[in-house]
KOLFIRO-736945 format. One record per residue (C-alpha): residue number from 1; residue in three letters; chain; x, y, z. Coordinates in Angstrom, 2 decimals. Example, Ala and Ser with C-alpha at 12.3 -4.5 7.8 and 13.67 -1.06 7.14 Angstrom:
2
   seq   type   mol         X         Y         Z
     1    ALA     A     12.30     -4.50      7.80
     2    SER     A     13.67     -1.06      7.14
END
This chain:
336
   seq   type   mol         X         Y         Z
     1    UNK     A     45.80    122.50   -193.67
     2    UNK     A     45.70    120.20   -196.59
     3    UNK     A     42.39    118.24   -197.27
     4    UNK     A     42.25    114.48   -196.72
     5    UNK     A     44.31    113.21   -200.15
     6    UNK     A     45.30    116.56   -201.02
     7    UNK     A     48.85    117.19   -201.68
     8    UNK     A     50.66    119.78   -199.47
     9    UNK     A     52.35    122.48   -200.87
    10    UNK     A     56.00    121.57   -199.57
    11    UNK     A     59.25    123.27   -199.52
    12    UNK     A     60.61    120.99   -202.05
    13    UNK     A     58.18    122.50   -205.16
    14    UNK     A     60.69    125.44   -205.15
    15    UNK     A     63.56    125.97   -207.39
    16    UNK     A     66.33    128.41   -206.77
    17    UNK     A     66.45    128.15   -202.79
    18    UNK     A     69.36    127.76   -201.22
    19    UNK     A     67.40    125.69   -198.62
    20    UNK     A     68.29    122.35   -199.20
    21    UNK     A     64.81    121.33   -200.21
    22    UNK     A     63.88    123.68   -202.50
    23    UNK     A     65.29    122.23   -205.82
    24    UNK     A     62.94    120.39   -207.59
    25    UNK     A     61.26    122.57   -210.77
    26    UNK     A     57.95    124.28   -209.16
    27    UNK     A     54.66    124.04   -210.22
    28    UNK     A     54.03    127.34   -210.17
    29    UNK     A     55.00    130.70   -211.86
    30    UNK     A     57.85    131.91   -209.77
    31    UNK     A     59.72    135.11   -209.79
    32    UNK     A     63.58    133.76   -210.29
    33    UNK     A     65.10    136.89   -208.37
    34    UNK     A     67.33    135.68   -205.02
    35    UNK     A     69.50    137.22   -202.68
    36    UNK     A     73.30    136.92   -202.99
    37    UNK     A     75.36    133.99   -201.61
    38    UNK     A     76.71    135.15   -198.10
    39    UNK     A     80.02    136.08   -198.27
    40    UNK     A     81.47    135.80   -195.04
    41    UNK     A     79.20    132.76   -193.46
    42    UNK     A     80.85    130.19   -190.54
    43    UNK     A     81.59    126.90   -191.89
    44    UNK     A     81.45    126.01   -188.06
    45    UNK     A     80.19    127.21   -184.78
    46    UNK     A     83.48    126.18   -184.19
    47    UNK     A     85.12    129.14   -186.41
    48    UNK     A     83.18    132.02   -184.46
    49    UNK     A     85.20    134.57   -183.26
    50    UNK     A     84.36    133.95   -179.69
    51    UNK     A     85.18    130.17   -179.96
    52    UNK     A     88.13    130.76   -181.62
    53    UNK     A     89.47    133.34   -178.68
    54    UNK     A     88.59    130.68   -176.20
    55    UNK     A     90.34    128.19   -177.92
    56    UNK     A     93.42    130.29   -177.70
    57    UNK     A     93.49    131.20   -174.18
    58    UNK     A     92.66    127.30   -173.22
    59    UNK     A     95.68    126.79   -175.35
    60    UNK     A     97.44    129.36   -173.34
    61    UNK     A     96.24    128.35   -169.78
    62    UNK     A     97.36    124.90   -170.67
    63    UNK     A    101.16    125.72   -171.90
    64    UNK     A    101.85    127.86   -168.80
    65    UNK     A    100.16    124.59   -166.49
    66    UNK     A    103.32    122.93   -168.12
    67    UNK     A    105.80    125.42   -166.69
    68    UNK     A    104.17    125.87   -163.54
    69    UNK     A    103.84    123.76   -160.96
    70    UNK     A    100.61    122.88   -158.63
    71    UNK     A     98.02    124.57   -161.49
    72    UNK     A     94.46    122.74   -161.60
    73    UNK     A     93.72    122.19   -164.87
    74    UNK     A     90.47    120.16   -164.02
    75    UNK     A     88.19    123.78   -164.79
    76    UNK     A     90.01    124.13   -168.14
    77    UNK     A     89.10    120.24   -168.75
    78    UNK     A     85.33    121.68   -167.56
    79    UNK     A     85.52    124.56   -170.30
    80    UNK     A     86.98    122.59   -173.18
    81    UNK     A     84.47    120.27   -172.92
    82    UNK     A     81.42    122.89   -173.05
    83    UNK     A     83.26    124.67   -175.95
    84    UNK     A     83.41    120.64   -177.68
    85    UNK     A     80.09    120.04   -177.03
    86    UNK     A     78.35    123.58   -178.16
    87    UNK     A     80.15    123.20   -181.55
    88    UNK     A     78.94    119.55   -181.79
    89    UNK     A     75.56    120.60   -180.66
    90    UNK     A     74.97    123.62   -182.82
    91    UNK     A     76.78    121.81   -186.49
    92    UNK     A     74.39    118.47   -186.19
    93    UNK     A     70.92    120.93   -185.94
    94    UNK     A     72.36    122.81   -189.32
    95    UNK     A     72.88    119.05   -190.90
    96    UNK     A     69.28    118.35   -189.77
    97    UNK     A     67.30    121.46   -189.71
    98    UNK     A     69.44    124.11   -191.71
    99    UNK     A     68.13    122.32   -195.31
   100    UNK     A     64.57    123.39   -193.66
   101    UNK     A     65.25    126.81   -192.83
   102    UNK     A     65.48    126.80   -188.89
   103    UNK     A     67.87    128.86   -187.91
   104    UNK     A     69.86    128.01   -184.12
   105    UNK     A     69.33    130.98   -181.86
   106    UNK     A     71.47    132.22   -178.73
   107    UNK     A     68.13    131.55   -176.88
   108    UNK     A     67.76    127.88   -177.34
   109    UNK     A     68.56    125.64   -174.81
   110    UNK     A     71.97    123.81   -176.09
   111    UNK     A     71.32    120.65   -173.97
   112    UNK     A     67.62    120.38   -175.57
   113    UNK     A     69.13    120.99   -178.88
   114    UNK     A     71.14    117.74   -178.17
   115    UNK     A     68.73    115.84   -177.27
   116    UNK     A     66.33    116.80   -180.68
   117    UNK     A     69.43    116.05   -182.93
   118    UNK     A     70.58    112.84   -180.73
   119    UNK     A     66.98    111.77   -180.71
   120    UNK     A     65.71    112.39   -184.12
   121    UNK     A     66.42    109.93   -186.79
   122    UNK     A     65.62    112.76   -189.70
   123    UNK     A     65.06    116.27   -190.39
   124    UNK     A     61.18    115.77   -190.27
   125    UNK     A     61.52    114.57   -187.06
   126    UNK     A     63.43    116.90   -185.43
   127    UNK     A     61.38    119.47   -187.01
   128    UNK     A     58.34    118.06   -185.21
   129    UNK     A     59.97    118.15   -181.35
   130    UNK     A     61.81    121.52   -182.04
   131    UNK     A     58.10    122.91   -183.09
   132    UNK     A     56.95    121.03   -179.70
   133    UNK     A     59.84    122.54   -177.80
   134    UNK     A     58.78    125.86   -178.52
   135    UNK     A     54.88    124.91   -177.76
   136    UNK     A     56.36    124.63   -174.34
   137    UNK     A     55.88    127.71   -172.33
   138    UNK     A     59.33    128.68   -170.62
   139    UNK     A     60.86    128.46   -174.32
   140    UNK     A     59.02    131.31   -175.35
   141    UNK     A     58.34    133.50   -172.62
   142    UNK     A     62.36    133.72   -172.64
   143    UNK     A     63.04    134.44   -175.67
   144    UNK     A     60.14    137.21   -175.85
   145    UNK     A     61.53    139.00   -172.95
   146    UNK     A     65.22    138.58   -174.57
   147    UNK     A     63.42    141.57   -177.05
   148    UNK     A     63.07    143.96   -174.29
   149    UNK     A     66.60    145.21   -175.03
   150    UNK     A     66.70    146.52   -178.33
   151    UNK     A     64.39    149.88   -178.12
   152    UNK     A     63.59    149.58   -181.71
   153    UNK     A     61.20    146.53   -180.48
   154    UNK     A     59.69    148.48   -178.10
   155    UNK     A     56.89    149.68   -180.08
   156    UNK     A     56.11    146.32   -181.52
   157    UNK     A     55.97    144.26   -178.13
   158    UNK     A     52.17    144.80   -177.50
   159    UNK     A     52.04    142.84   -181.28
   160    UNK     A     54.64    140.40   -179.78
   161    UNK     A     52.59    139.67   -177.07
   162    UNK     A     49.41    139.21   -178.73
   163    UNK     A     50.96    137.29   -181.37
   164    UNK     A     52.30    134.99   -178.43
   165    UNK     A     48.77    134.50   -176.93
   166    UNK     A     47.40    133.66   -180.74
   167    UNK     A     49.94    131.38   -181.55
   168    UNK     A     49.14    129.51   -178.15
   169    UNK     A     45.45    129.43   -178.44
   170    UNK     A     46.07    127.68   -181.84
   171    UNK     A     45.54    130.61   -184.24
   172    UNK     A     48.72    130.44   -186.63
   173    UNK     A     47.66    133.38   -189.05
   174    UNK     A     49.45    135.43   -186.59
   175    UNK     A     52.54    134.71   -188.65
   176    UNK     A     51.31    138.07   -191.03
   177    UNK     A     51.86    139.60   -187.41
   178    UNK     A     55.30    138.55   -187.06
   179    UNK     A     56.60    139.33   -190.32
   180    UNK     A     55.32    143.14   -189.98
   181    UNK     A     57.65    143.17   -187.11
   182    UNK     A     60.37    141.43   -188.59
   183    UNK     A     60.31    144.01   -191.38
   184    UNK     A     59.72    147.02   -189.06
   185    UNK     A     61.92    145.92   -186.65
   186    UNK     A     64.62    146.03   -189.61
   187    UNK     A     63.72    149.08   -190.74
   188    UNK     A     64.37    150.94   -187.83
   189    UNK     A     67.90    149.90   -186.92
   190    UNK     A     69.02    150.56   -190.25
   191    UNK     A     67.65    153.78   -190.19
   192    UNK     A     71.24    155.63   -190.00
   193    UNK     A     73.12    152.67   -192.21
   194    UNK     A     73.48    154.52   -196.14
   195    UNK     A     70.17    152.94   -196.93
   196    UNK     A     67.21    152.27   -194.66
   197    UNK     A     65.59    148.91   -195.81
   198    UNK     A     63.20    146.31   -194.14
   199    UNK     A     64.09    142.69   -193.66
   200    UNK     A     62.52    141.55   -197.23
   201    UNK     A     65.20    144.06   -199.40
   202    UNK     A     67.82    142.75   -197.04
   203    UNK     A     70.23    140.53   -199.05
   204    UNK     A     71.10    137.23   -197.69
   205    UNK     A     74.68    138.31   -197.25
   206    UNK     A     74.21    141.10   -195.28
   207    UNK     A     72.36    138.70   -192.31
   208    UNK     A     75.52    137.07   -191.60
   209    UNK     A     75.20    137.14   -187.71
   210    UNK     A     79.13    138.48   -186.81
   211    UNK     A     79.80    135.79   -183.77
   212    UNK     A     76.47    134.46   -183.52
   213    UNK     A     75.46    130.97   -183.89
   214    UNK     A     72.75    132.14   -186.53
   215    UNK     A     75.71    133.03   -189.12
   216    UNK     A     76.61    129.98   -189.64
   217    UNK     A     76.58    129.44   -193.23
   218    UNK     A     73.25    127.25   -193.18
   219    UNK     A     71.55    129.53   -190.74
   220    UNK     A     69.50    133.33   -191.13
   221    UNK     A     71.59    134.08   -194.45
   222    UNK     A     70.29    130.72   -195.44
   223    UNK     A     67.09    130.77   -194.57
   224    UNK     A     66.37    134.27   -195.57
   225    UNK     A     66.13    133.07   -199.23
   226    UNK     A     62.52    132.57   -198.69
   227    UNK     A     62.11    135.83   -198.05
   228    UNK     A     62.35    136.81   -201.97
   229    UNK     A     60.56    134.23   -203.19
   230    UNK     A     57.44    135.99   -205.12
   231    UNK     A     54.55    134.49   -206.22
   232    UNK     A     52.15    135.71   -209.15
   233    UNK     A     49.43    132.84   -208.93
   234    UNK     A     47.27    132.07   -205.95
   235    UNK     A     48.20    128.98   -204.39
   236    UNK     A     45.45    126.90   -202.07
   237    UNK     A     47.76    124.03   -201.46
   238    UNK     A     49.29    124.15   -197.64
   239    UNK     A     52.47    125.61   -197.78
   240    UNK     A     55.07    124.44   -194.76
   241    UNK     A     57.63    127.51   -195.65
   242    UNK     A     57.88    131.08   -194.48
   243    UNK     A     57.23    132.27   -197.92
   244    UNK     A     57.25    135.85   -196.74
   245    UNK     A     56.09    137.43   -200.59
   246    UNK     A     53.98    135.24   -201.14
   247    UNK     A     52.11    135.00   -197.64
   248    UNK     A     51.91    138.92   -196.95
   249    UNK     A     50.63    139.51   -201.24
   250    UNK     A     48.03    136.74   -200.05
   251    UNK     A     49.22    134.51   -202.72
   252    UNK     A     49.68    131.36   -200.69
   253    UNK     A     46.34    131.27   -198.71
   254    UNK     A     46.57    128.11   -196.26
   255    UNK     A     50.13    128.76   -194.11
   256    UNK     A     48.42    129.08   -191.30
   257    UNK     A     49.88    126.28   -189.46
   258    UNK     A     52.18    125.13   -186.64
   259    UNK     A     55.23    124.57   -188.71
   260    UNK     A     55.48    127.88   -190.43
   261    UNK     A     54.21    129.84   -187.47
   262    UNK     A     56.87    128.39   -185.56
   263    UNK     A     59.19    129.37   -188.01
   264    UNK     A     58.01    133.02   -188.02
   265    UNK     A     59.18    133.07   -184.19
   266    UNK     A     62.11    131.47   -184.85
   267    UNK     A     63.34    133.85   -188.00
   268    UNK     A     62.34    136.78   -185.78
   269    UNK     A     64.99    135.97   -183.19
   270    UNK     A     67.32    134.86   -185.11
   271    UNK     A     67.22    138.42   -186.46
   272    UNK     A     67.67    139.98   -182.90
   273    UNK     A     70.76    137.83   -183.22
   274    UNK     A     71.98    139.53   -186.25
   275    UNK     A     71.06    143.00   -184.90
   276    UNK     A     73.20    142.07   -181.86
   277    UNK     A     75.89    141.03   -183.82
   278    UNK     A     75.56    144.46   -185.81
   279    UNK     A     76.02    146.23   -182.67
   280    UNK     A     78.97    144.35   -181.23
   281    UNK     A     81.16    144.08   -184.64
   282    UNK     A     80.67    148.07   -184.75
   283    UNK     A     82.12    148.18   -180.62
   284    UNK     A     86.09    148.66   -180.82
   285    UNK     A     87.92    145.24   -180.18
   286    UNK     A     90.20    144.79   -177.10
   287    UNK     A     93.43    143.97   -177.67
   288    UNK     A     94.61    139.74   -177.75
   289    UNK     A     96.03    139.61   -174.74
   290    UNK     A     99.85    138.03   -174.95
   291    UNK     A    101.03    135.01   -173.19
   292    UNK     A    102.93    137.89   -171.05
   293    UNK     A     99.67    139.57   -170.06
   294    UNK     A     98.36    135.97   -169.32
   295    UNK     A    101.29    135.03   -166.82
   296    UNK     A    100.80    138.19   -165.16
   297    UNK     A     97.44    137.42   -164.85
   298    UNK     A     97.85    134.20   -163.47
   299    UNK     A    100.40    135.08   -160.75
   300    UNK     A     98.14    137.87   -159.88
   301    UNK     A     95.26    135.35   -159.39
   302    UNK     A     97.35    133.19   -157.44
   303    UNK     A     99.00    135.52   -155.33
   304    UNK     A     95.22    136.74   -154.02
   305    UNK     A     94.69    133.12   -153.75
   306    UNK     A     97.42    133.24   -151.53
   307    UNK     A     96.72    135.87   -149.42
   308    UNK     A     93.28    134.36   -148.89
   309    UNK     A     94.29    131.08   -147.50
   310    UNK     A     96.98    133.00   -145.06
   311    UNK     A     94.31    135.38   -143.48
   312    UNK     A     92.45    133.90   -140.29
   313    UNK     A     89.27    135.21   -138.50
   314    UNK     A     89.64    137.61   -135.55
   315    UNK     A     87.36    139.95   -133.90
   316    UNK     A     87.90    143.68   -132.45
   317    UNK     A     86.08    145.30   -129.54
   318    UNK     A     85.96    149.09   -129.60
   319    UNK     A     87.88    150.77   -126.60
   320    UNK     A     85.58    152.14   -123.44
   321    UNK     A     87.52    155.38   -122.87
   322    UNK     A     84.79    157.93   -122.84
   323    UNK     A     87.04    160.94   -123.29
   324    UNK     A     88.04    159.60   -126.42
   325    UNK     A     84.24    160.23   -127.79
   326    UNK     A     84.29    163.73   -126.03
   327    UNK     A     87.51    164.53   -127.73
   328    UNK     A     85.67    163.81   -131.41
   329    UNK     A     88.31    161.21   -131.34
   330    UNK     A     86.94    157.54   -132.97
   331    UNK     A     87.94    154.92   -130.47
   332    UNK     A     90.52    152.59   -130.99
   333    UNK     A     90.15    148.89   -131.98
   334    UNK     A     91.10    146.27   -129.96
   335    UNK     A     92.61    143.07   -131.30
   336    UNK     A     90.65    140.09   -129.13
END
């Protein structure tokens, strides 16, 4: 941490990010090699796939409503209003937090998010109670166990754990511990792509998360600029980035605080994200289903709807006949 009247090394002393901080001219010999623009980042939570799909079918639901009579249209109301509020959710933590490399993850809470970006009058702020929101302990313990389902974290959850336990008790240098498994982790799922690299030679446009909340276009692509940064002089001034180069060469000696250990957990799920997105933009895509196969669906619905309400409760009694047991006959029911 920086001394009393010492000057902290801060995000903004970099050049060349495309973190919205780093473009002032550094102080410090810096190697000028970045990743790649993204190419195919969302503009919008609102322009993921998934959104987009819903979007449709509300659209959908809502023009048959028109033609039909007697459809509820209070749950589509319900839906529309989750799908509004997401987007609006997810696009004000980018304006706030994306220029300081936090990334939105599919294990946040959305209604926490809102409050941090209703709440917070400026990025530094909202950096501050996102950092305390994941100081809390149900924040974390989910999103840990959310890494139980990719096997290539299996190995590296003893680390995870530990690293959990370190980070609680106060002991940030356990960031060096999660960027070995970020760049394991990496490693091993690409291991059958044409060429097996680790998170660091992973260019920022590859980590566009397909349908994930951390592809938006200020999100892991974004943030993974710091990644490359490399540093050829040791730096002693507090440093408040994940400066991945420069931290595991042991250039920048005093990260080992709350702001860029929380990052560290925060960059490695937000690349579980993209590894989840890898997997389901290589599944097969079902077909859009047509505003045919959406009436038939609906008058399917109803019609089961229908046969619901007309069925009433009876009982049955089995029939007493003995002989029908001796004959290896099942006795018959009796409406009562």
């Amino acid at each position: 941490m920086a001394a009393p009247g010492q000057q902290p090394f801060l995000p903004e002393n970099l050049v060349g990010c495309s973190c919205q901080n780093h473009l002032m001219q550094p102080s410090f010999d810096a190697d000028s090699r970045r990743a790649p623009e993204p190419t195919q980042p969302y503009g919008s939570a609102g322009d993921l796939p998934t959104v987009q799909t819903l979007r449709t079918q509300l659209a959908e639901m809502r023009a048959l409503a028109r033609v039909v009579p007697g459809v509820d249209t209070s749950q589509l109301d319900s839906t529309e209003r989750g799908i509004d509020e997401l987007v609006r959710v997810v696009d004000a933590f980018y304006e706030l937090l994306g220029p300081r490399c936090w990334v939105f993850t599919d294990d946040l809470n959305v209604s926490e998010m809102g409050k941090i970006v209703a709440e917070s009058p400026d990025g530094s702020d909202a950096e501050r109670r996102l950092i305390a929101y994941y100081q809390q302990d149900t924040p974390l313990d989910v999103a840990v166990a959310r890494l139980h389902r990719f096997p290539a974290m299996k190995p590296r959850l003893a680390l995870v754990d530990k690293a959990k336990r370190d980070y609680r008790e106060g002991r940030y240098s356990t960031v060096l511990v999660l960027l070995a498994v970020m760049d394991g982790f990496v490693q091993d799922i690409t291991e059958h792509d044409a060429q097996r690299r680790n998170l660091t030679t992973t260019e920022a446009q590859e980590l566009v998360a397909w349908d994930s909340v951390a592809g938006h276009h200020m999100g892991l692509s974004n943030a993974h600029d710091t990644f490359w940064r490399a540093f050829k002089k040791t730096r002693s001034e507090p440093t408040t980035e994940l400066f991945r180069n420069g931290i595991m060469h042991g250039m920048l000696v005093d990260f080992d605080n709350d702001v860029v250990a929380t990052k560290a957990w925060n960059r490695l799920f937000a690349v579980t994200d993209w590894a989840t997105g890898r997997d389901k933009k290589a599944q097969p895509s079902a077909p859009e289903p047509t505003i045919e196969d959406v009436v038939a669906k609906y008058i399917e619905v109803q019609a089961d709807r229908a046969r619901l309400e007309e069925w009433l409760p009876h009982e049955h009694t089995l029939a007493t006949d003995e002989t029908q047991w001796s004959n290896g006959t099942a006795p018959a029911l009796v409406d009562s």
